[in-house]
PDB file of N, H, CA, C and O in Angstrom:
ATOM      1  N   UNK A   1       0.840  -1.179   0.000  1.00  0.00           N
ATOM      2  CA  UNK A   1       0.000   0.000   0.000  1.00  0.00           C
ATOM      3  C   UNK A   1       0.888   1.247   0.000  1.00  0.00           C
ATOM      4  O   UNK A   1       1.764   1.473   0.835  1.00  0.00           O
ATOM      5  N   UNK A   2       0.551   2.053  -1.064  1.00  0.00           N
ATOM      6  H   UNK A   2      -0.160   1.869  -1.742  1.00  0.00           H
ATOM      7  CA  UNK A   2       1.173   3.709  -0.804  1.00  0.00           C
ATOM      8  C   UNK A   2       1.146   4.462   0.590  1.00  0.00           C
ATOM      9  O   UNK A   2       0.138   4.329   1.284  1.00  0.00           O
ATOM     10  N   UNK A   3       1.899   5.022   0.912  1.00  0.00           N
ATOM     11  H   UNK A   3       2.718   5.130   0.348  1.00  0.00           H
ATOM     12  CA  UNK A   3       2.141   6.266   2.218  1.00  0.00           C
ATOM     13  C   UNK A   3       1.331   7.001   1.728  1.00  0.00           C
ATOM     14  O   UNK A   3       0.829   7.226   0.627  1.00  0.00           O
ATOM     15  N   UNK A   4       1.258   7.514   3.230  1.00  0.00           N
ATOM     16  H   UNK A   4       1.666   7.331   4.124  1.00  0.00           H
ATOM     17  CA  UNK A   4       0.132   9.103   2.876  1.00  0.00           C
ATOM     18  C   UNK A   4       0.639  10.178   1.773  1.00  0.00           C
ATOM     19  O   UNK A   4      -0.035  11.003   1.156  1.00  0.00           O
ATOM     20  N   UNK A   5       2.090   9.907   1.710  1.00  0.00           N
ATOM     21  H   UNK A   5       2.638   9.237   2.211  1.00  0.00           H
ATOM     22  CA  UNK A   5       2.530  11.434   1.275  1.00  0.00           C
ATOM     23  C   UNK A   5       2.436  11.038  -0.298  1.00  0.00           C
ATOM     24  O   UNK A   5       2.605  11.977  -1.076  1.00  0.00           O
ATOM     25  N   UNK A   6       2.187   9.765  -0.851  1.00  0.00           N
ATOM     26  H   UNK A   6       2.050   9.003  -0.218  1.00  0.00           H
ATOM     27  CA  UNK A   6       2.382   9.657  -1.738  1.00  0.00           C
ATOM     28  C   UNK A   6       0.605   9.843  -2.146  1.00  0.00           C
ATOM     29  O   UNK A   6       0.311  10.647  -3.030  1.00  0.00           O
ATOM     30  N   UNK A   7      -0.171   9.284  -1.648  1.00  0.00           N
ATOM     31  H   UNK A   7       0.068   8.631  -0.929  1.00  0.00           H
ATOM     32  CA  UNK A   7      -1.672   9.357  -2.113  1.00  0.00           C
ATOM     33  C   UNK A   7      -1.788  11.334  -1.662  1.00  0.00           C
ATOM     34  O   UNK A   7      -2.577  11.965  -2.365  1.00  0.00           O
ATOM     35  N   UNK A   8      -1.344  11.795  -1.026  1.00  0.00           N
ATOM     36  H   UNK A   8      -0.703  11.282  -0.455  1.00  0.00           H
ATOM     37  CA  UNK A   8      -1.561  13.119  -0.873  1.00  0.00           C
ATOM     38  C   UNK A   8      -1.196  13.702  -2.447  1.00  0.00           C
ATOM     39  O   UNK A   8      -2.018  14.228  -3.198  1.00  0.00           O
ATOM     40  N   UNK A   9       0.130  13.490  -2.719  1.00  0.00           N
ATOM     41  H   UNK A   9       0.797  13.064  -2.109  1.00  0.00           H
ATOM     42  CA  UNK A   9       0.547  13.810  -3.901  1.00  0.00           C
ATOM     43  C   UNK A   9      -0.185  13.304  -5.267  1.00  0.00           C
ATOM     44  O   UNK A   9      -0.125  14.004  -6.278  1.00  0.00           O
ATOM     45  N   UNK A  10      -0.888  12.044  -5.256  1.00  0.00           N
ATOM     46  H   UNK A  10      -0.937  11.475  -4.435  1.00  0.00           H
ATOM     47  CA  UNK A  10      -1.430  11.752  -6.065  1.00  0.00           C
ATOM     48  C   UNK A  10      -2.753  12.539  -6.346  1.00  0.00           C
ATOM     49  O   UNK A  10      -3.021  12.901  -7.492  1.00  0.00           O
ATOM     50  N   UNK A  11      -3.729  12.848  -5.091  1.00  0.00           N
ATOM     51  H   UNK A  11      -3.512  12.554  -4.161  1.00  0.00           H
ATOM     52  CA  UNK A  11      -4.821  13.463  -5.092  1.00  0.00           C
ATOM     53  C   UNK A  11      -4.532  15.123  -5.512  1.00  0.00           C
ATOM     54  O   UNK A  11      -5.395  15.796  -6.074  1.00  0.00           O
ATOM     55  N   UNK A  12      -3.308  15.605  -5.178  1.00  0.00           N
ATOM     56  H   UNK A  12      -2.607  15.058  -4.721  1.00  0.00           H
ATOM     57  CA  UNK A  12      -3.217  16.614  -5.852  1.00  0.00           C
ATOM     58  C   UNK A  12      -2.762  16.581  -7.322  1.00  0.00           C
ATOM     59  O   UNK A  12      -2.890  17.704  -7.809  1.00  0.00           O
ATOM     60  N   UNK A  13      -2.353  15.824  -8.061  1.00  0.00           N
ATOM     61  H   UNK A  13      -2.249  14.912  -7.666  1.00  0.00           H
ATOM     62  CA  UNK A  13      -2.031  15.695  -9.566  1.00  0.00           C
ATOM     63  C   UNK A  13      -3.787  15.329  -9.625  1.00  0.00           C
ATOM     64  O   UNK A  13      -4.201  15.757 -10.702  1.00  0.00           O
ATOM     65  N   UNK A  14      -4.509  14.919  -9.112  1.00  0.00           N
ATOM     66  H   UNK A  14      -4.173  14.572  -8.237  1.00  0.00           H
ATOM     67  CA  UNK A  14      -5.920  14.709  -9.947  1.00  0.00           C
ATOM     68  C   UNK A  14      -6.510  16.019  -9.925  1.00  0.00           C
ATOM     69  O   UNK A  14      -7.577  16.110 -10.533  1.00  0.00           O
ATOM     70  N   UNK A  15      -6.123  16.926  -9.439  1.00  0.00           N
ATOM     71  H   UNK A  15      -5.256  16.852  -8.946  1.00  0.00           H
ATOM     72  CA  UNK A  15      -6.754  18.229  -9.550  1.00  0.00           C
ATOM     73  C   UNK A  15      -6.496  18.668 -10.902  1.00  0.00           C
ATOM     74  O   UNK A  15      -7.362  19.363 -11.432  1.00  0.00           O
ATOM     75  N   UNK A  16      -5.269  18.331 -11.661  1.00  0.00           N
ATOM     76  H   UNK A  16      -4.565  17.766 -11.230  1.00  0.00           H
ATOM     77  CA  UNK A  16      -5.166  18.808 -12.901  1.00  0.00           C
ATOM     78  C   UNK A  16      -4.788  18.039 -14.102  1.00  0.00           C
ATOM     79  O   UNK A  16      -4.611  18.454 -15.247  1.00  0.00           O
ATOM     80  N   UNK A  17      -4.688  16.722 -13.584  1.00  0.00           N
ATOM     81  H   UNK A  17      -4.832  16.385 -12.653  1.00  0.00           H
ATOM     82  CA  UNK A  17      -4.509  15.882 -14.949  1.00  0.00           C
ATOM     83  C   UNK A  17      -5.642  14.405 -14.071  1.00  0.00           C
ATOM     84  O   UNK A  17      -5.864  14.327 -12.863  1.00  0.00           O
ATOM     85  N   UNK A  18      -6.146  13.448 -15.145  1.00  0.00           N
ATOM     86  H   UNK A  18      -5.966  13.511 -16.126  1.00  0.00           H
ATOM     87  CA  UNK A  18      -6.268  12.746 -15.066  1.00  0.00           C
ATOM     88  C   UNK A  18      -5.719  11.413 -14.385  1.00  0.00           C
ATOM     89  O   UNK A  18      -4.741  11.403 -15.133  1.00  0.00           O
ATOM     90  N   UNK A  19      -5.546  10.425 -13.701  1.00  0.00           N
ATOM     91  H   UNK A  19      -6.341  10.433 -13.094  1.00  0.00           H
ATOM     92  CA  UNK A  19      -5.086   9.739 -13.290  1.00  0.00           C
ATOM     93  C   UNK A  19      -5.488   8.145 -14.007  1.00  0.00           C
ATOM     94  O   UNK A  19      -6.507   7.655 -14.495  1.00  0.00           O
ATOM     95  N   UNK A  20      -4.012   7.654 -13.750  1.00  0.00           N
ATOM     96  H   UNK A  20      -3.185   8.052 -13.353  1.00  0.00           H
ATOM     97  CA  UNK A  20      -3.978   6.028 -14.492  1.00  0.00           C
ATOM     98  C   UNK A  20      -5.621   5.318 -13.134  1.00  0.00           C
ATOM     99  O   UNK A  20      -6.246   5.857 -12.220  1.00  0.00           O
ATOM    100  N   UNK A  21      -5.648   4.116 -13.697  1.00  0.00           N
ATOM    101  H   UNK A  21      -5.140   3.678 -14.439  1.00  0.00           H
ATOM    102  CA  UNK A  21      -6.340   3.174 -13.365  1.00  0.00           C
ATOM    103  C   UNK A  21      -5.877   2.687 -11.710  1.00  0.00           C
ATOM    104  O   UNK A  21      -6.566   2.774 -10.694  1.00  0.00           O
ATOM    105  N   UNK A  22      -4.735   2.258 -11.829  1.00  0.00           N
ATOM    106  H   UNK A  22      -4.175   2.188 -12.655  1.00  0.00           H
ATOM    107  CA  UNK A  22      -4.075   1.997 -10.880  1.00  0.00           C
ATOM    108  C   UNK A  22      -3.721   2.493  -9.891  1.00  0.00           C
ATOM    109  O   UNK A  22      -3.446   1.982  -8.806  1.00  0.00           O
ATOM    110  N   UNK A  23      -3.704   4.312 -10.480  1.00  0.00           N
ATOM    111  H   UNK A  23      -3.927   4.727 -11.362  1.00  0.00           H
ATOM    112  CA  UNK A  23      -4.074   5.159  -9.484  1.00  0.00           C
ATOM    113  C   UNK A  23      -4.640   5.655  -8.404  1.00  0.00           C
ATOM    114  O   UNK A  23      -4.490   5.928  -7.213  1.00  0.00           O
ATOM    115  N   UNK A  24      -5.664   5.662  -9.706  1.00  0.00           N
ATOM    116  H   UNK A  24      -5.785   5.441 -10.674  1.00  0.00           H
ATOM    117  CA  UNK A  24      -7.245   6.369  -8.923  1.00  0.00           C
ATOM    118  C   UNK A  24      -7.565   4.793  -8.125  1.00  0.00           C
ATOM    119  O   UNK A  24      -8.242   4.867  -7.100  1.00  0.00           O
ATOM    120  N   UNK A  25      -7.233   3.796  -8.442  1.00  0.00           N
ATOM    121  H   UNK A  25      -6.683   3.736  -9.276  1.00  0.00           H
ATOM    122  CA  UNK A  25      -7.662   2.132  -7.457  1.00  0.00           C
ATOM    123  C   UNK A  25      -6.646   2.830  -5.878  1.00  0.00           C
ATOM    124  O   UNK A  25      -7.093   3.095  -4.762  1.00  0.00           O
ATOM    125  N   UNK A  26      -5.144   2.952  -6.420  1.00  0.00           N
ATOM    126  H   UNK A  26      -4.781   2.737  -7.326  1.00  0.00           H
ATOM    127  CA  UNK A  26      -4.632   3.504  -5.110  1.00  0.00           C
ATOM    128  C   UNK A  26      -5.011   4.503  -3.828  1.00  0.00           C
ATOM    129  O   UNK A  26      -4.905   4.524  -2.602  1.00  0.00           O
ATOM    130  N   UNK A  27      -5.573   5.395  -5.027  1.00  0.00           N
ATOM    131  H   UNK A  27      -5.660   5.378  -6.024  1.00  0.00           H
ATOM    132  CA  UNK A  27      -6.123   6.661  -3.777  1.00  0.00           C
ATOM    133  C   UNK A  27      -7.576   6.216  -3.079  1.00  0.00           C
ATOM    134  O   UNK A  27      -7.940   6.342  -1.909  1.00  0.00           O
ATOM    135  N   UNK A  28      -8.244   5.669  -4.187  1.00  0.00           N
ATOM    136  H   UNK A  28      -7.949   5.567  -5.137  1.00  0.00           H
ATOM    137  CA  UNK A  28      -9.535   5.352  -3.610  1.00  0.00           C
ATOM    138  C   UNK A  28      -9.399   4.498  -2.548  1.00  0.00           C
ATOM    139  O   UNK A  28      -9.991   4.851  -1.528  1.00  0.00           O
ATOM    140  N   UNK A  29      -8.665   3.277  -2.497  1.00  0.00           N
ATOM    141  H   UNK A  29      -8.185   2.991  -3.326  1.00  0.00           H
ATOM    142  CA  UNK A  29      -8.452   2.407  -1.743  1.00  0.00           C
ATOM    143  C   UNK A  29      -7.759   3.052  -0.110  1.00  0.00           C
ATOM    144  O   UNK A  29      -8.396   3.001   0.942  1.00  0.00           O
ATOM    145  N   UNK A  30      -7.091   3.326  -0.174  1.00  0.00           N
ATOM    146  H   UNK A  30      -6.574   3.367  -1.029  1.00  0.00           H
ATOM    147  CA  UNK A  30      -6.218   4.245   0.566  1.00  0.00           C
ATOM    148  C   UNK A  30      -7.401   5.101   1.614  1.00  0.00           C
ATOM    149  O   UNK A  30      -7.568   4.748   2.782  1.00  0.00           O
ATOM    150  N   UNK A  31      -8.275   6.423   0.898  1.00  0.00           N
ATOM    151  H   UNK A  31      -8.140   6.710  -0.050  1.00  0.00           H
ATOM    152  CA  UNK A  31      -9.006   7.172   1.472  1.00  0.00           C
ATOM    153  C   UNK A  31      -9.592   6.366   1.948  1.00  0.00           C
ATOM    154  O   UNK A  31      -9.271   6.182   3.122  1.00  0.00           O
ATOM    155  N   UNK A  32     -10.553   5.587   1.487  1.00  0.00           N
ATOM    156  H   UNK A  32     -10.814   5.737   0.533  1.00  0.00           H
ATOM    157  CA  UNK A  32     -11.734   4.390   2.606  1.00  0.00           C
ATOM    158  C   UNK A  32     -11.246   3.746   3.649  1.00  0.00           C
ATOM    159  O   UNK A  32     -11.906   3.006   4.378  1.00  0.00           O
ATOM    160  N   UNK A  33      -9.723   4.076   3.795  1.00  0.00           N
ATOM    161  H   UNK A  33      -9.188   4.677   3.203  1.00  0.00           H
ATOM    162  CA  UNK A  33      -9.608   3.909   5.163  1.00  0.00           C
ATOM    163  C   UNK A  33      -8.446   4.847   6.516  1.00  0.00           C
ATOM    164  O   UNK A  33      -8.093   4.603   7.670  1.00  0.00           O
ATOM    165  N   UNK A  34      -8.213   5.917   5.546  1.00  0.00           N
ATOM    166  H   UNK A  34      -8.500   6.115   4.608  1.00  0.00           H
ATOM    167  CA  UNK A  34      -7.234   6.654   6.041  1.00  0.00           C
ATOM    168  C   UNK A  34      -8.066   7.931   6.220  1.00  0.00           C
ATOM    169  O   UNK A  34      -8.271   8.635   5.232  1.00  0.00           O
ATOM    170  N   UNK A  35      -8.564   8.278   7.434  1.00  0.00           N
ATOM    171  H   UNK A  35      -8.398   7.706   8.237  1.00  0.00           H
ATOM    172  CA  UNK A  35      -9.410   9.790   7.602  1.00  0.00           C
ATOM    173  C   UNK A  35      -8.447  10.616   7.199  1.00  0.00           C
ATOM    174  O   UNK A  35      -8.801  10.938   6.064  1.00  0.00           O
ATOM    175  N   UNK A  36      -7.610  11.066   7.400  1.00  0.00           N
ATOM    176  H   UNK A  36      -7.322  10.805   8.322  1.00  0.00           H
ATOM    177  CA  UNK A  36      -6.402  12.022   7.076  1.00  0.00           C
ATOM    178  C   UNK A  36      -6.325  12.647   5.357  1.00  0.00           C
ATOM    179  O   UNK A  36      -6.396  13.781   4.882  1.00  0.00           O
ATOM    180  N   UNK A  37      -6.173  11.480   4.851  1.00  0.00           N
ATOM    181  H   UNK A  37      -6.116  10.559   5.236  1.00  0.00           H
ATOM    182  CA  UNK A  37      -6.368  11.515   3.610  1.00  0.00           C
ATOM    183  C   UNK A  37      -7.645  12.152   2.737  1.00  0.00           C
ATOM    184  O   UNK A  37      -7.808  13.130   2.007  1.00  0.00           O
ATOM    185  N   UNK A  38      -8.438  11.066   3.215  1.00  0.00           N
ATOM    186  H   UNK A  38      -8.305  10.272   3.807  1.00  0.00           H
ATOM    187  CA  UNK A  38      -9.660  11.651   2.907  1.00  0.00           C
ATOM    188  C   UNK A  38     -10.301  13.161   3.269  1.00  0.00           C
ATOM    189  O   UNK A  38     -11.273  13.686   2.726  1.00  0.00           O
ATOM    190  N   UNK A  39      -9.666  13.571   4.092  1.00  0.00           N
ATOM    191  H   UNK A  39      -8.876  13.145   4.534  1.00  0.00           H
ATOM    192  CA  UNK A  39     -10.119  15.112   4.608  1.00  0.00           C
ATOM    193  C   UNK A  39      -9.269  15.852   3.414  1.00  0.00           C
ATOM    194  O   UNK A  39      -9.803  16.574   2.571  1.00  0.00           O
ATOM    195  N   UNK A  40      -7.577  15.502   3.482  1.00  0.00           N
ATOM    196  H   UNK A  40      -7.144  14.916   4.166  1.00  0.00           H
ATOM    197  CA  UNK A  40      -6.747  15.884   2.616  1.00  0.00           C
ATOM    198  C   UNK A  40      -7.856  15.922   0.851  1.00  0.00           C
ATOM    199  O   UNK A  40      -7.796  16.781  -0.028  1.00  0.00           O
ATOM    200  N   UNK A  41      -8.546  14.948   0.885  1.00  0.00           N
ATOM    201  H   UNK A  41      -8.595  14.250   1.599  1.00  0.00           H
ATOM    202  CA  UNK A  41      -9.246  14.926  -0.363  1.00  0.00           C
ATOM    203  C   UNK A  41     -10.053  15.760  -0.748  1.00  0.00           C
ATOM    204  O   UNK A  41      -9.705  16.516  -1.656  1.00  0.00           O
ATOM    205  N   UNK A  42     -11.331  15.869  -0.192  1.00  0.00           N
ATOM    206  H   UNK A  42     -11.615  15.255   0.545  1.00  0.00           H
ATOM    207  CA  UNK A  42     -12.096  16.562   0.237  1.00  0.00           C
ATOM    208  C   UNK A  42     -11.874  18.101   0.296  1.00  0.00           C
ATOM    209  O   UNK A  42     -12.526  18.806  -0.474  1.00  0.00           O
ATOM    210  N   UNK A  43     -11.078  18.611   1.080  1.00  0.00           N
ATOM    211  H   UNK A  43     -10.548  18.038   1.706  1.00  0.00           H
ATOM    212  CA  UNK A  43     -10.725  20.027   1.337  1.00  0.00           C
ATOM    213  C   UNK A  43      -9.819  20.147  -0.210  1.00  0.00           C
ATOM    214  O   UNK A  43     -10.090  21.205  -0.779  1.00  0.00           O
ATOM    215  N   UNK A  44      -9.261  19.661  -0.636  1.00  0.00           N
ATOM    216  H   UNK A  44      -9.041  18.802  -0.174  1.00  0.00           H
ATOM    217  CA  UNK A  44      -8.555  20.097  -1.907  1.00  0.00           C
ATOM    218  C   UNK A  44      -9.648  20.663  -2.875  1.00  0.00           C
ATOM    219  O   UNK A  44      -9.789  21.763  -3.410  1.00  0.00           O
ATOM    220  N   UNK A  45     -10.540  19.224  -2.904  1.00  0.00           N
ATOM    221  H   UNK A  45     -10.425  18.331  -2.469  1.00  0.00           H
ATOM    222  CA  UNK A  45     -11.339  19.927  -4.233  1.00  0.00           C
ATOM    223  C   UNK A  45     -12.418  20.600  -3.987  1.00  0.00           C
ATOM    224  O   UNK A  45     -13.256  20.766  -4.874  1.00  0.00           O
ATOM    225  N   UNK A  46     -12.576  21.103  -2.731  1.00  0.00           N
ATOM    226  H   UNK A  46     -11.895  20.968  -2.010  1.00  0.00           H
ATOM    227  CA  UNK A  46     -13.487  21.784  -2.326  1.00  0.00           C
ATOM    228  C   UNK A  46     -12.950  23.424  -2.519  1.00  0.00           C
ATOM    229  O   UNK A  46     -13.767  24.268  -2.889  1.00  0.00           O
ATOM    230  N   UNK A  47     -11.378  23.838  -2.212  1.00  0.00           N
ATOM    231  H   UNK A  47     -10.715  23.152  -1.912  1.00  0.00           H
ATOM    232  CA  UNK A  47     -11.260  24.323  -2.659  1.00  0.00           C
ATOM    233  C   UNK A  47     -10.806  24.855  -3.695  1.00  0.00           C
ATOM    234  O   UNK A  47     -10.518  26.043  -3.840  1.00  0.00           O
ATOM    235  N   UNK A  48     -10.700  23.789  -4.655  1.00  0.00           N
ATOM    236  H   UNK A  48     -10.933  22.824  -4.537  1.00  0.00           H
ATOM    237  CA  UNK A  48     -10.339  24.400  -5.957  1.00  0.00           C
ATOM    238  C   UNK A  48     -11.635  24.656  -6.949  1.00  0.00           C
ATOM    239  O   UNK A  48     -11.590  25.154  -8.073  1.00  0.00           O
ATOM    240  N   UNK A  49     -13.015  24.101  -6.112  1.00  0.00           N
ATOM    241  H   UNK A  49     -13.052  23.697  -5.198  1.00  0.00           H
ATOM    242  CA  UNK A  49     -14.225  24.716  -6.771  1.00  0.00           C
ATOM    243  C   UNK A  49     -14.447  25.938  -6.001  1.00  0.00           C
ATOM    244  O   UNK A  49     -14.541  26.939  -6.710  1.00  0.00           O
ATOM    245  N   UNK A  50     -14.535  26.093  -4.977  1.00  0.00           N
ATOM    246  H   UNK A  50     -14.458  25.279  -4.401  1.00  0.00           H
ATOM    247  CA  UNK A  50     -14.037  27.266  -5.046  1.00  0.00           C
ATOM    248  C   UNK A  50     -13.505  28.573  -5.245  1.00  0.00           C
ATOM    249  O   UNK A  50     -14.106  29.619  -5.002  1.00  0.00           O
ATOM    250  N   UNK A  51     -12.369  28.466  -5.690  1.00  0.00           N
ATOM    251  H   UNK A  51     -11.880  27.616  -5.887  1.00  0.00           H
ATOM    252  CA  UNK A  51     -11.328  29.140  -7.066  1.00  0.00           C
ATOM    253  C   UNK A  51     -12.284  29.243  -8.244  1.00  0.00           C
ATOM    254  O   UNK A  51     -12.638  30.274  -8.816  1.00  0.00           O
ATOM    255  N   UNK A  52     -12.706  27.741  -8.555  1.00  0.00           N
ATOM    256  H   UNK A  52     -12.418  26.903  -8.090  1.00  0.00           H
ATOM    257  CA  UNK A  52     -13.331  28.343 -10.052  1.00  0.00           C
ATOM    258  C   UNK A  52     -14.160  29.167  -9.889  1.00  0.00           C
ATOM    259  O   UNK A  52     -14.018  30.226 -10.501  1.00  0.00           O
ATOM    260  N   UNK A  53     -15.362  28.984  -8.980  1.00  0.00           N
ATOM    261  H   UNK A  53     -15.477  28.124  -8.482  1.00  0.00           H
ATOM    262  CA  UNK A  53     -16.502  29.705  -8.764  1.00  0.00           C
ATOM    263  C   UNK A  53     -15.500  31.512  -8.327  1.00  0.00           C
ATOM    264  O   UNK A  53     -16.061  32.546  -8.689  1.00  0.00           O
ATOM    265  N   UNK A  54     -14.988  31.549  -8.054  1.00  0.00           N
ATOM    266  H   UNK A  54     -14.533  30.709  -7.760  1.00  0.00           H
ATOM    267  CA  UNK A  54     -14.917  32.671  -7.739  1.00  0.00           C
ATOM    268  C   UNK A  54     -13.613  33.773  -8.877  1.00  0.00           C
ATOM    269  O   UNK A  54     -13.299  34.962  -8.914  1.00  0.00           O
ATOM    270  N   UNK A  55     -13.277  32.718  -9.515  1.00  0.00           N
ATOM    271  H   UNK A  55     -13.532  31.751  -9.485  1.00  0.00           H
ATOM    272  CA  UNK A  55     -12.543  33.468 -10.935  1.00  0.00           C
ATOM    273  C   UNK A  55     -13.713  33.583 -11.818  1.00  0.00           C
ATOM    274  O   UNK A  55     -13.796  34.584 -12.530  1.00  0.00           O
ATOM    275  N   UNK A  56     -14.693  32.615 -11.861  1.00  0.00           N
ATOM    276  H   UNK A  56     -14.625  31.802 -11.283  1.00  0.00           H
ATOM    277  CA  UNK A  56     -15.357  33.121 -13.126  1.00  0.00           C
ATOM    278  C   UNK A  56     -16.470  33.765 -12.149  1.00  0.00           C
ATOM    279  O   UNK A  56     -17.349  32.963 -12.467  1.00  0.00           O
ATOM    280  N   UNK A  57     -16.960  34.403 -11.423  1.00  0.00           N
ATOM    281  H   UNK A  57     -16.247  35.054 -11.165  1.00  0.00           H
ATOM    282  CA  UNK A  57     -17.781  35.291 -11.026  1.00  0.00           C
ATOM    283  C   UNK A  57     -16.694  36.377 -11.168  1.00  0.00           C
ATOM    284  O   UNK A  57     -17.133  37.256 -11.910  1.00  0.00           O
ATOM    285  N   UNK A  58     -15.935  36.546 -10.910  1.00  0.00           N
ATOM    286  H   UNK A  58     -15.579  35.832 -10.307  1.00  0.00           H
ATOM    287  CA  UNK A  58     -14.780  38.056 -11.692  1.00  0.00           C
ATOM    288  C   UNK A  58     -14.510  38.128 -12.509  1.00  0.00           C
ATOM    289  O   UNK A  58     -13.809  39.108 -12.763  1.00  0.00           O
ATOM    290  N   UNK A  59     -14.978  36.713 -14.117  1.00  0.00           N
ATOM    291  H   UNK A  59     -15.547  35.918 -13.911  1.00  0.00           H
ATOM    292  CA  UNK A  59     -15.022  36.999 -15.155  1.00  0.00           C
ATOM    293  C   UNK A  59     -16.065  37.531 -15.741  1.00  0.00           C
ATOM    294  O   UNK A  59     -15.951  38.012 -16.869  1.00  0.00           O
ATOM    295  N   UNK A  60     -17.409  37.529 -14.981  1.00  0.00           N
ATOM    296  H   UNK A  60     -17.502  37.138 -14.066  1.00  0.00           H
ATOM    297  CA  UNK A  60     -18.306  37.932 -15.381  1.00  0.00           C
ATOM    298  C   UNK A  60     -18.817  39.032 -15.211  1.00  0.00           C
ATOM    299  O   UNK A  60     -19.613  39.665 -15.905  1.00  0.00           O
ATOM    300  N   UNK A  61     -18.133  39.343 -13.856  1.00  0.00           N
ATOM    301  H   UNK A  61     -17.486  38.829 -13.293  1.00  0.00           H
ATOM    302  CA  UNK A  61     -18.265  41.359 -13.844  1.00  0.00           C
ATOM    303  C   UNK A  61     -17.497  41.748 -14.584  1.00  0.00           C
ATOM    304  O   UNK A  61     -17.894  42.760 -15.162  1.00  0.00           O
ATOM    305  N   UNK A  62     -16.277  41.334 -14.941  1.00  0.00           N
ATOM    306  H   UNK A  62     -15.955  40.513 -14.471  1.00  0.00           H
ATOM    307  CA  UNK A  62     -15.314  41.995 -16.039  1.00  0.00           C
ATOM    308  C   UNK A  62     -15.948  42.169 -17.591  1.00  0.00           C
ATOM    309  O   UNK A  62     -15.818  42.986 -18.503  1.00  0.00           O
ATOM    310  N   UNK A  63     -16.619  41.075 -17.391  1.00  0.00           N
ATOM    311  H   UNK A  63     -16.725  40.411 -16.650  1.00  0.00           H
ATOM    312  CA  UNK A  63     -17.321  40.557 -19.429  1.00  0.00           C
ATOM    313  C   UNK A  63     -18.925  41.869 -19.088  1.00  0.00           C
ATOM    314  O   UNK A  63     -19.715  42.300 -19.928  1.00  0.00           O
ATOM    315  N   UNK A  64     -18.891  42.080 -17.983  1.00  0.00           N
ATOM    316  H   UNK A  64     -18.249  41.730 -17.301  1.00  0.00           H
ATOM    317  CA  UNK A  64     -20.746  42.982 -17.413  1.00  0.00           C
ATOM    318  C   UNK A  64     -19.859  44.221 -17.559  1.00  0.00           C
ATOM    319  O   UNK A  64     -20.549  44.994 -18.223  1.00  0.00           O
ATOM    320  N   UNK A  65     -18.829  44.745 -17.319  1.00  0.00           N
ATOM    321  H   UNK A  65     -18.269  44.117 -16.779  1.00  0.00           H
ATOM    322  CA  UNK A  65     -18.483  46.192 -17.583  1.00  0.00           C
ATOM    323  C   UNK A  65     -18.224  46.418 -18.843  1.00  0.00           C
ATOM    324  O   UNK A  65     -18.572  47.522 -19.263  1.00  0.00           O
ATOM    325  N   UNK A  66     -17.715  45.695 -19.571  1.00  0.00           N
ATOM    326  H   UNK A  66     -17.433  44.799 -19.229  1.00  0.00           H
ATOM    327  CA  UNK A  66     -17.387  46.216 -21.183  1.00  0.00           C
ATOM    328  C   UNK A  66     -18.812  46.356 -21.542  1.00  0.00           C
ATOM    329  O   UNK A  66     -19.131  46.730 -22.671  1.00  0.00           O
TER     330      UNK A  66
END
């Protein structure tokens, strides 16, 4: 089984690329039983929706002033 630091690292490369099979089996496997992780999961992509929601609400007052 992978270390935390390595499924940490993995869950952050899924924020911006896709992940192998074997991967996403690693992290998934991993979180269902590591709370740590899973919070680590969770709070990532929570805030990187976040981010989006709040770049494109400043794209849209920007695109509302022109």
């Amino acid at each position: 089984m992978r270390s935390c630091r390595d499924i940490s690292a993995l869950v952050s490369q899924e924020l911006d690329k896709k992940l192998s099979l074997s991967e996403r089996l690693s992290v998934g496997l991993h979180v269902m039983m590591c709370n740590r992780c899973r919070n680590f999961q969770t709070q990532s992509r929570f805030i990187r929706k976040a981010a989006r929601r709040y770049t494109d609400e400043l794209q849209s007052r920007l695109d509302n002033k022109s």
